[in-house]
Every structure is written in structure tokens, then in C-alpha cells.
VOLUMKE-909263 format. One line per field, with one value per residue: residue in three letters; x, y, z of N, C-alpha, C in turn. Coordinates in steps of 0.05 Angstrom, whole numbers. Each point is the difference from the previous one (the first is absolute). Layout:
residu (Ala:...) .
n.east (X:...) .
n.north (Y:...) .
n.up (Z:...) .
ca.east (X:...) .
ca.north (Y:...) .
ca.up (Z:...) .
c.east (X:...) .
c.north (Y:...) .
c.up (Z:...) .
***
This chain:
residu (Unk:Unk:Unk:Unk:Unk:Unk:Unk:Unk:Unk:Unk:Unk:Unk:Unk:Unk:Unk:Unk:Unk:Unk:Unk:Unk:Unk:Unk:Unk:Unk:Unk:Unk:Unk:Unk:Unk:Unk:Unk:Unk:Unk:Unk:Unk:Unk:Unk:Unk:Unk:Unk:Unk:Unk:Unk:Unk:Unk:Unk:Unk:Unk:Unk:Unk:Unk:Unk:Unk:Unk:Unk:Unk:Unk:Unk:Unk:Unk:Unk:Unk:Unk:Unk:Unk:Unk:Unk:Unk:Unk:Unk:Unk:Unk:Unk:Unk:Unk:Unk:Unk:Unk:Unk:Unk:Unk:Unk:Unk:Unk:Unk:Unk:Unk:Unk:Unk:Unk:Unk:Unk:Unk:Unk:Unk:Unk:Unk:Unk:Unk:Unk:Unk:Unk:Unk:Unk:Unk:Unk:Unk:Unk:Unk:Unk:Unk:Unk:Unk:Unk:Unk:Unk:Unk:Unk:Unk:Unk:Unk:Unk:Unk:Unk:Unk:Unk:Unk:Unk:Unk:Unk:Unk:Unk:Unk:Unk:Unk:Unk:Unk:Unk:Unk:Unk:Unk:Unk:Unk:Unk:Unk:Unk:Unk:Unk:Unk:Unk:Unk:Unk:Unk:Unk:Unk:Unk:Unk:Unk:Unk:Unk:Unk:Unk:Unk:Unk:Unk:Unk:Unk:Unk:Unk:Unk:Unk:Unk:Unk:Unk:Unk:Unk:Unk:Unk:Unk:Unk:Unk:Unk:Unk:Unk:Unk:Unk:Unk:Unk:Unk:Unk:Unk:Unk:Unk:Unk:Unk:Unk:Unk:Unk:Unk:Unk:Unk:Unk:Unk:Unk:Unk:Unk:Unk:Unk:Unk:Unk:Unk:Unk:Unk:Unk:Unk:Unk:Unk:Unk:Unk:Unk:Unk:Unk:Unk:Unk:Unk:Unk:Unk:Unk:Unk:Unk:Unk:Unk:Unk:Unk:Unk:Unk:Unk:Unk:Unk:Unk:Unk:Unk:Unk:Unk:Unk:Unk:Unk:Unk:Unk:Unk:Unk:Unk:Unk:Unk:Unk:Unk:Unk:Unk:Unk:Unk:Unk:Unk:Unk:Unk:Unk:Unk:Unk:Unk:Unk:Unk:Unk:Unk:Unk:Unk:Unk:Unk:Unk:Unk:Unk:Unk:Unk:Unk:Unk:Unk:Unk:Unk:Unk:Unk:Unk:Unk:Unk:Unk:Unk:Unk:Unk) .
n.east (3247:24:1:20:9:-12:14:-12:19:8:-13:5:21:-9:-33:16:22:-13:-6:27:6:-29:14:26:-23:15:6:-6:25:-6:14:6:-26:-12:-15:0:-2:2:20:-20:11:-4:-19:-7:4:-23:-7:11:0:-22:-27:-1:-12:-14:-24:-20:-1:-23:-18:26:-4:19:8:31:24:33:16:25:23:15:5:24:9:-25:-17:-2:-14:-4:-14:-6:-20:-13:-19:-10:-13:30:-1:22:19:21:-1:-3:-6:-19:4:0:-16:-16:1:-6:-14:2:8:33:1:7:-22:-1:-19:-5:-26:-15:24:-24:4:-14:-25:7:5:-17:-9:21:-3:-19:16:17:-18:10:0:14:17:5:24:1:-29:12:15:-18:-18:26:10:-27:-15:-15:0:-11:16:-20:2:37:-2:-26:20:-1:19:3:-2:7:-9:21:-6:-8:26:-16:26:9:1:31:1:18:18:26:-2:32:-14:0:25:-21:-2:-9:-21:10:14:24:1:19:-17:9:-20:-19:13:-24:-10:0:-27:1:-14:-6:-9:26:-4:-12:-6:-4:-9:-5:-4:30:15:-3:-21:-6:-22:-30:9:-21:6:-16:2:-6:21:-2:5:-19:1:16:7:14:33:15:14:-4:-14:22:-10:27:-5:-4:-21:-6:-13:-18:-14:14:-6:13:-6:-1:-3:-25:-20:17:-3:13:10:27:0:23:1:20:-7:7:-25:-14:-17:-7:-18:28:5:27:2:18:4:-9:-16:-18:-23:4:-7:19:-26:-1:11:21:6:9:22:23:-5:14:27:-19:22:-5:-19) .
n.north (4850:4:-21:-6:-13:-18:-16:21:12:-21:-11:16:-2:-27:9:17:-13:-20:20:16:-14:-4:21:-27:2:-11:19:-3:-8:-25:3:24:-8:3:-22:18:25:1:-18:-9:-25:-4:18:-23:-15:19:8:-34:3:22:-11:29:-8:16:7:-1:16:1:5:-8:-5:-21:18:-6:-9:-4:-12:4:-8:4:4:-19:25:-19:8:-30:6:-18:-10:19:-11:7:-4:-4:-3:-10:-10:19:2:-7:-35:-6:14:-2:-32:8:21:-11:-19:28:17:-17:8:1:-36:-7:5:-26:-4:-14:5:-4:-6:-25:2:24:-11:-13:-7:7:-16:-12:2:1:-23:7:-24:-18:-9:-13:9:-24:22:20:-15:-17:29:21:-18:-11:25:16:-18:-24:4:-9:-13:-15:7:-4:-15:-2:9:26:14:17:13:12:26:2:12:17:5:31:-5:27:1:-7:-28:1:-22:23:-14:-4:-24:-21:-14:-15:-27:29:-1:11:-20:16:15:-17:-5:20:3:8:27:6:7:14:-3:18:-16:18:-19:-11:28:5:-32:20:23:-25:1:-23:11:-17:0:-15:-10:-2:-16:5:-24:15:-26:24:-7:-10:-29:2:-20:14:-22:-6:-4:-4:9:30:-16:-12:-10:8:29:-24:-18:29:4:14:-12:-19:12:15:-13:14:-17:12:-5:15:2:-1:17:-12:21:-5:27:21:19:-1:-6:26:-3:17:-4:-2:-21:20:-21:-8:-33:-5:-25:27:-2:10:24:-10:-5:40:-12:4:10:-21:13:-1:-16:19:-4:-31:13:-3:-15) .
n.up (1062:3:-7:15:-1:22:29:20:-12:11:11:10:4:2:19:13:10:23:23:5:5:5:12:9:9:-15:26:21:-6:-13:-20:20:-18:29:7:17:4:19:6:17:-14:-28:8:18:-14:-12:18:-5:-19:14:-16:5:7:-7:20:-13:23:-9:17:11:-25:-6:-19:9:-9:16:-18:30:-29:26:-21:15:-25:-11:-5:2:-7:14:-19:-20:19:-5:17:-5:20:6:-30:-7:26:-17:10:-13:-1:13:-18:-23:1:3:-20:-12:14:-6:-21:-8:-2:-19:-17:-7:-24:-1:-32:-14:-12:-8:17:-30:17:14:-20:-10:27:-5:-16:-2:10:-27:-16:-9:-38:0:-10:-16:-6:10:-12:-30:7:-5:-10:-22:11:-7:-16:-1:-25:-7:-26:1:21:-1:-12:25:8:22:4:16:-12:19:-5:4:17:-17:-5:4:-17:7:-25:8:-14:-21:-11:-7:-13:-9:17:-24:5:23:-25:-2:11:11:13:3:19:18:-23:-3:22:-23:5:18:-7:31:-12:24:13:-13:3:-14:-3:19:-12:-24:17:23:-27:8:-21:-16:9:14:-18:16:-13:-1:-17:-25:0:-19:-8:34:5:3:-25:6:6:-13:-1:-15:28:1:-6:20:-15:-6:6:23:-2:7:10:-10:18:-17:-10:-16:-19:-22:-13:12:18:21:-17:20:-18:-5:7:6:-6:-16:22:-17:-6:8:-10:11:-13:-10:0:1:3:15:-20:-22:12:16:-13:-20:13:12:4:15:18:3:7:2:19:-5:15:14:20:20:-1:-13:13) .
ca.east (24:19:11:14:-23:1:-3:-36:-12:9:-27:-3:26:0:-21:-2:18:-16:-23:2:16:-14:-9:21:-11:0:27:24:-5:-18:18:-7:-22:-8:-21:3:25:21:-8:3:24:7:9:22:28:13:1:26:20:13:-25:-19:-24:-8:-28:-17:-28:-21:-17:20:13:14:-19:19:23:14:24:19:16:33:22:27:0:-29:-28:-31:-20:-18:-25:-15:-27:-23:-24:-18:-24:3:23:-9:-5:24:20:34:19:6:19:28:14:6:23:29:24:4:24:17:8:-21:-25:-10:-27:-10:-17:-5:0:-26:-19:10:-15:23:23:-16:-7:20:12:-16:9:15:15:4:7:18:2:-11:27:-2:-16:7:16:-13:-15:15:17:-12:-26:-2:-25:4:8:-25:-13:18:-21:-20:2:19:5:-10:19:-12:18:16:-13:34:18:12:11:-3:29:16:14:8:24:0:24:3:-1:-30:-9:13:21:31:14:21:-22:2:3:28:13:-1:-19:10:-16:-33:-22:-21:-16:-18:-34:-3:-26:22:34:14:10:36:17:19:25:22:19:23:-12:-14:-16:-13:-26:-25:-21:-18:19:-21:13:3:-30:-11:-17:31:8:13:19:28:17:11:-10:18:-10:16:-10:-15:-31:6:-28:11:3:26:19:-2:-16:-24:-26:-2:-25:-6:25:7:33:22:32:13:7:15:-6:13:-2:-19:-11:-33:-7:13:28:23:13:25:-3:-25:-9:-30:-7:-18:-37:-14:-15:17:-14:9:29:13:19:15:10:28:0:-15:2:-4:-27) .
ca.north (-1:-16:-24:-19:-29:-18:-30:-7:16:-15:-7:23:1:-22:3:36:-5:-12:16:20:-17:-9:26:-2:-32:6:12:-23:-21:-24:-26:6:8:-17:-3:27:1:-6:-18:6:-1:33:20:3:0:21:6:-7:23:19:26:-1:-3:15:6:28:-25:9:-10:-22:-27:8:-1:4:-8:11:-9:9:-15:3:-24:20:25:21:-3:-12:2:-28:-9:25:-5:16:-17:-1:18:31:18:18:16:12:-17:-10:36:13:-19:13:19:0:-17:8:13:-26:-6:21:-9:11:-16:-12:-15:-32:-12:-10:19:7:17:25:19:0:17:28:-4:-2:23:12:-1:-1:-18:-2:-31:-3:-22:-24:-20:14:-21:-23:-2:9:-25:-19:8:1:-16:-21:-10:-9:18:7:30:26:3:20:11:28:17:26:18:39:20:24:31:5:32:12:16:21:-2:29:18:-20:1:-8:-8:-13:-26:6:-42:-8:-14:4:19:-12:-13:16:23:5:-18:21:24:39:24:0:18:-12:28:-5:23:32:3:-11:11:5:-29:-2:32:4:-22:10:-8:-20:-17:-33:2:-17:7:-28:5:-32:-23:-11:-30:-17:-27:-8:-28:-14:-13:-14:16:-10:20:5:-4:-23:-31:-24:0:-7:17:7:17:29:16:-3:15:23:3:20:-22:-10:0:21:7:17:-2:23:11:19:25:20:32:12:30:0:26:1:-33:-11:-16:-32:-23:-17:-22:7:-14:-6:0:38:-4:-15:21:-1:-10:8:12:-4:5:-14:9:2:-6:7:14:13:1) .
ca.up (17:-17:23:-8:-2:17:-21:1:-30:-14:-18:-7:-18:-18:-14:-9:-25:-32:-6:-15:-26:-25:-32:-14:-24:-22:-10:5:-24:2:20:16:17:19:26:1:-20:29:8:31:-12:-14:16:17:-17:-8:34:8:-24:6:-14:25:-8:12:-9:5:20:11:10:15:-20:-27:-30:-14:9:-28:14:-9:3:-6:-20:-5:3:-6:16:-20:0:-4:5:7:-11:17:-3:-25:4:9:-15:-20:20:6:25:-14:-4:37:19:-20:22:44:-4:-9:27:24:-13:-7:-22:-29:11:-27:4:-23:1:-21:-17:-12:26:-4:20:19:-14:6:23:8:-23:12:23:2:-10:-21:-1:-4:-27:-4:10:27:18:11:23:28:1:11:16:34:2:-2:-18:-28:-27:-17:17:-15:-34:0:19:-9:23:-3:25:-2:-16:11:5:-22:13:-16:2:-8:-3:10:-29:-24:-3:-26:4:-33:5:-4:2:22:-9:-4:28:24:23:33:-7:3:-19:-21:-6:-10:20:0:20:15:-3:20:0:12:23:37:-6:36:8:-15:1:24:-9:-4:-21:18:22:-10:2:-15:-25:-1:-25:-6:-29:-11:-21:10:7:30:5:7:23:-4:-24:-3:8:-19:-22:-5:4:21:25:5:6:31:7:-10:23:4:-29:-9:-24:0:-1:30:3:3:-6:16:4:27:-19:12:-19:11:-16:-16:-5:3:-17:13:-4:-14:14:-30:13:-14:10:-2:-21:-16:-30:-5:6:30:24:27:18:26:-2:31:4:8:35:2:23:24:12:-16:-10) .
c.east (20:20:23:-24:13:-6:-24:-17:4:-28:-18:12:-3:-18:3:23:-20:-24:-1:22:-25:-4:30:-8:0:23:29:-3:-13:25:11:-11:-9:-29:1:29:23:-18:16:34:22:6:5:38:5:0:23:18:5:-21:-5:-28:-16:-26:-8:-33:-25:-15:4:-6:24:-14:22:28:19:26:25:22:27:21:21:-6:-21:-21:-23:-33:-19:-26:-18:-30:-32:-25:-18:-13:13:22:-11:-14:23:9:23:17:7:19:23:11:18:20:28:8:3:30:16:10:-12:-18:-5:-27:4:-20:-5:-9:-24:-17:5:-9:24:28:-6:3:29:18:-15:4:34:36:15:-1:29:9:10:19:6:-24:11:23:-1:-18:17:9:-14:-28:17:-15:6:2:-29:-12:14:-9:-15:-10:10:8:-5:34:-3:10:9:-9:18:-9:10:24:6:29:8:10:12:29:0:36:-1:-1:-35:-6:8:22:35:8:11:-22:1:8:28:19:-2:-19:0:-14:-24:-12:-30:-20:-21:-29:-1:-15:14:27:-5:15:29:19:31:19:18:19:31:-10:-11:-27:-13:-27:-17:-12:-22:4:-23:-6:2:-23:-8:-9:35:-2:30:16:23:17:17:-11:13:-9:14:-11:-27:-26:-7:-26:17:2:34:17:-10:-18:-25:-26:-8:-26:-4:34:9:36:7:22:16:20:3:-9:19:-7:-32:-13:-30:-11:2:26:8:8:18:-13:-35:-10:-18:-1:-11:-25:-6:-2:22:-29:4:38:11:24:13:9:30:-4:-17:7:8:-29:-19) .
c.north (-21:-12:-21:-27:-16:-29:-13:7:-21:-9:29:15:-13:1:22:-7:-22:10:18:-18:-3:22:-7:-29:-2:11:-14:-23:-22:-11:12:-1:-17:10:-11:18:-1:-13:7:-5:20:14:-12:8:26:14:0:4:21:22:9:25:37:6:26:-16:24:-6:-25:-11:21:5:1:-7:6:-16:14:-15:12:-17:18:21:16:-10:-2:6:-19:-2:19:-7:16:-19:11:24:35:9:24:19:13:-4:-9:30:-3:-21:-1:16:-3:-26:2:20:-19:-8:13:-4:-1:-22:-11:-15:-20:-2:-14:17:10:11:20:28:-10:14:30:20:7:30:32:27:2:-18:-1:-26:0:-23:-26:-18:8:-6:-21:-7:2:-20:-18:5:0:-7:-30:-9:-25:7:7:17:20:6:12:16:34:7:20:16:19:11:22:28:18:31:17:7:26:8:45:22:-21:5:7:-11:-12:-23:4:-39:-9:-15:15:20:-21:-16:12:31:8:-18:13:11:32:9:-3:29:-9:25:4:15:25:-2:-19:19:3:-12:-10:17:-9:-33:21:-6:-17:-16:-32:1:-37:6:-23:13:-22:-1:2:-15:-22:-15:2:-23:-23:-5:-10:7:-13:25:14:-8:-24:-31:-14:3:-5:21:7:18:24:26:-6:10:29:-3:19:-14:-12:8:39:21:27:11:19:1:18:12:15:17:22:40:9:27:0:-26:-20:-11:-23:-16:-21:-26:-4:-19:-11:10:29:-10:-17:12:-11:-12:20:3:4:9:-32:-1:-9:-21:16:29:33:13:12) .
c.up (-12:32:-5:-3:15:-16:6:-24:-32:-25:-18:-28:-20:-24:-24:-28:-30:-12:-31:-25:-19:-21:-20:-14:-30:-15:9:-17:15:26:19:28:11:12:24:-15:24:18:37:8:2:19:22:-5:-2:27:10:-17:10:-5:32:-14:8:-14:-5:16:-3:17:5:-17:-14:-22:-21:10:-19:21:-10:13:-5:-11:-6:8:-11:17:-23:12:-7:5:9:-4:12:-8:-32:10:12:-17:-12:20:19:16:-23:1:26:15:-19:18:21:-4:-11:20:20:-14:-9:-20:-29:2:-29:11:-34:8:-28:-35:-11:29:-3:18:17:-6:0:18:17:-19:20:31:5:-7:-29:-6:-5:-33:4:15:31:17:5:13:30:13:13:24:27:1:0:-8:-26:-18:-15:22:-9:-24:-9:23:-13:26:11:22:11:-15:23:-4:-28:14:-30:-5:-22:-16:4:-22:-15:-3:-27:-10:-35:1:-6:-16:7:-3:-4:31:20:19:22:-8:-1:-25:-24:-12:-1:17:-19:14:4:-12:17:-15:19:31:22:-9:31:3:-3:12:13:-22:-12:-15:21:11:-14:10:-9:-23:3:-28:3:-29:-11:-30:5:-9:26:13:0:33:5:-22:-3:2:-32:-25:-16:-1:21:31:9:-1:19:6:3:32:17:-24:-2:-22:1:1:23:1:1:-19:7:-4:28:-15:25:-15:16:-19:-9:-8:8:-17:4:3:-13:23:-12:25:-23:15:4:-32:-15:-22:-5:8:22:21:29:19:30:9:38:7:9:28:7:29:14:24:-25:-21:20) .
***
């Protein structure tokens, strides 16, 4: 049975956290390390920080604990420990669990880089590490630790559920580097055609010549590991996180083009104002909505 933990549970907690710290002997560095390795201390402090604490109880003892701590805008996962005698019985999985639908916000865990069964353990279940410079940000930002714990220390993050997507069909168009095509579509971009796949022509039947349409491509030239961009590609302009710019380079590169359909030939559609590259997969193709009383 899995329980919040009471502050009658206090000595409990304590045991179970230095209990299960002795399989990190050795691996936590020297200087570090303590006897006990938390001290009654310690976790009080950490209580009043904010860890609240939750068990897994058998046969009314605890045999396991796991703390969860709201910082800012994520949710840490503190001090995950199970007794000696009842690991390797699938209480750390079952208070992972039940500690992340308790939260909405993204969930990070720090433990110690050389604890590679914990790292494991944590991967296993859904995590990731994260690289060297993005710990020692994430560390600084929402632990309170010391620079030799950030040192040897890793992070972990979740990884996000990933979603297929199915591409519609392909543009073909005489823009084939990115360096020389237009940054927008209304800045002197050539008619393109959209080439649908045979297996959505229903999808296409009811578009109309004249009409505006949306195009969703996927950039697939783009970087994905871009956060951040100088607008336009202009130094002078400040560095700006890319969910505030147009730049193709974005975690999910997703374009929108609004284009005008020009001509239609089975499954084939020329559109004017159109600035993707030959060969980029159609994503999905939206009407443009006129006035609310017109829709």
C-alpha cells in the first residue's frame, strides 16, 4: 500500500533513507559522504523545504519512501530509498508511479553519475540523462546543492510520449537551398505544387481554385536541437527562443504557409506564395476561416 507519510513516520523515513544509502557507498565520492549518510537534521530541513515524503508500508512497516518536491515550475523527485531487505521487488517502480500522477508539471530526478543501476533504473522507466551543460543548469536552478555534488552528480528528465506523424504528400517546387529561398512566403516566393498521396484524394475533392488555404509542412532541413535564434538570421537582433519567431529550426519543425490555390489537376495543386523547399513532406492542409458569421 502506498501512503502519504506522517510526521509520526519521521524515524522511519530516516532509517529507510540511511538504510538504503549503503548500496551508494563508494560511489558517492569520499567527500561527500557521511555517517550516517543524513543526518536526523538533514531531513528535518529537507521536510521544511518542502520534500513531502510518501511510502510503500507492508505489514504496517514502511519498506520504502520516495520524496516529492515542487520547485517553481517542475516537480523533483527526492530521496528515493527502499530497505535492504525489500529491494528488487518492485517498490521503487510502484512509488515512481504513483508520484508522477500526483503531478502535471515535468518531473526531473539527480542522482549520482557513477550510481549506474540507479541511472538504469530511472531510464527504464522512462527517463532520460540529460547533457553536461543542461545539468548544470537545471541543478543550479532547482536543487540546492553544492558545486562538487553538480560535478558528480546527472539529471534525468522524462521523455515525452512521441506521435506519429504521417506525411499527405510532397511539395514540388524550383526552391531546392534553403539559403537562397525566401524567409516568408509573401516575399517573393514561386508557384509550388502540393503532390497529394492517392489514399487522401477524398480529402482534397471539396478545394477550390481562388481560395486561401493553410499548409502545415514538416521542415525536414531544419535543426531540431535549436532553442533559441537571432530573428531572421540577423545578429543585430537580439537572441530570442524560437517559440517567439518564425525560424524553421525548432524542436518540432512544423511550417504554415498560407497560399492561394491557383490551379487544381487531380492530385496535383499549384499554389502561389509558397516557401518550402522541393521534397518537403505535406503535413496537413487547413481552410482559412472567413468571419464568425460566415463559418
Amino acid at each position: 500500500m502506498i501512503r502519504e507519510c506522517a510526521a509520526s513516520d519521521f524515524e522511519q523515513i530516516w532509517q529507510i533513507i540511511n538504510d538504503g544509502a549503503q548500496a551508494y557507498k563508494g560511489i558517492i565520492p569520499a567527500d561527500r559522504w557521511t555517517e550516517p549518510y543524513m543526518s536526523r537534521e538533514k531531513l528535518q530541513h529537507e521536510i521544511a523545504d518542502g520534500v513531502e515524503f510518501w511510502g510503500y508500508q507492508e505489514d504496517g512497516t514502511l519498506a520504502g519512501v520516495m520524496g516529492l518536491q515542487h520547485v517553481q515550475d517542475v516537480t523533483l523527485i527526492r530521496h528515493a530509498y527502499v530497505r535492504t531487505g525489500s529491494q528488487k521487488q518492485g517498490i521503487g517502480a510502484l512509488l515512481l508511479s504513483h508520484l508522477r500522477e500526483m503531478t502535471k508539471r515535468p518531473v526531473l530526478i539527480g542522482t549520482w553519475a557513477d550510481a549506474a543501476w540507479a541511472i538504469r533504473f530511472y531510464e527504464r522507466h522512462g527517463f532520460q540523462v540529460v547533457g553536461p551543460d543542461e545539468k548544470t543548469r537545471l541543478l543550479k536552478k532547482y536543487w540546492n546543492v553544492p558545486d562538487r555534488q553538480v560535478e558528480t552528480s546527472v539529471v534525468l528528465v522524462e521523455i515525452m510520449p512521441e506521435f506519429e506523424i504521417r506525411p499527405i504528400g510532397t511539395v514540388e517546387s524550383s526552391l531546392v537551398d534553403r539559403s537562397a529561398a525566401p524567409r516568408q512566403g509573401d516575399e517573393g516566393s514561386p508557384d509550388a505544387w502540393l503532390l497529394f498521396d492517392m489514399r487522401v484524394a477524398e480529402g482534397i475533392r471539396d478545394l477550390r481554385v481562388g481560395t486561401d488555404v493553410l499548409v502545415l509542412t514538416w521542415l525536414d532541413r531544419a535543426r531540431r536541437d535549436v532553442l533559441a535564434v537571432h530573428p531572421r538570421g540577423d545578429t543585430k537582433n537580439r537572441l530570442t527562443g524560437v517559440f517567439s519567431t518564425r525560424s524553421p529550426d525548432r524542436p518540432n519543425p512544423i511550417g504554415l504557409h498560407r497560399v492561394r490555390i491557383e490551379s487544381i489537376e487531380g492530385l496535383r495543386v499549384r499554389v502561389s506564395n509558397l516557401e518550402a523547399l522541393d521534397g518537403t513532406p505535406i503535413v496537413d492542409v487547413k481552410p482559412v476561416l472567413g468571419p464568425i458569421d460566415e463559418r
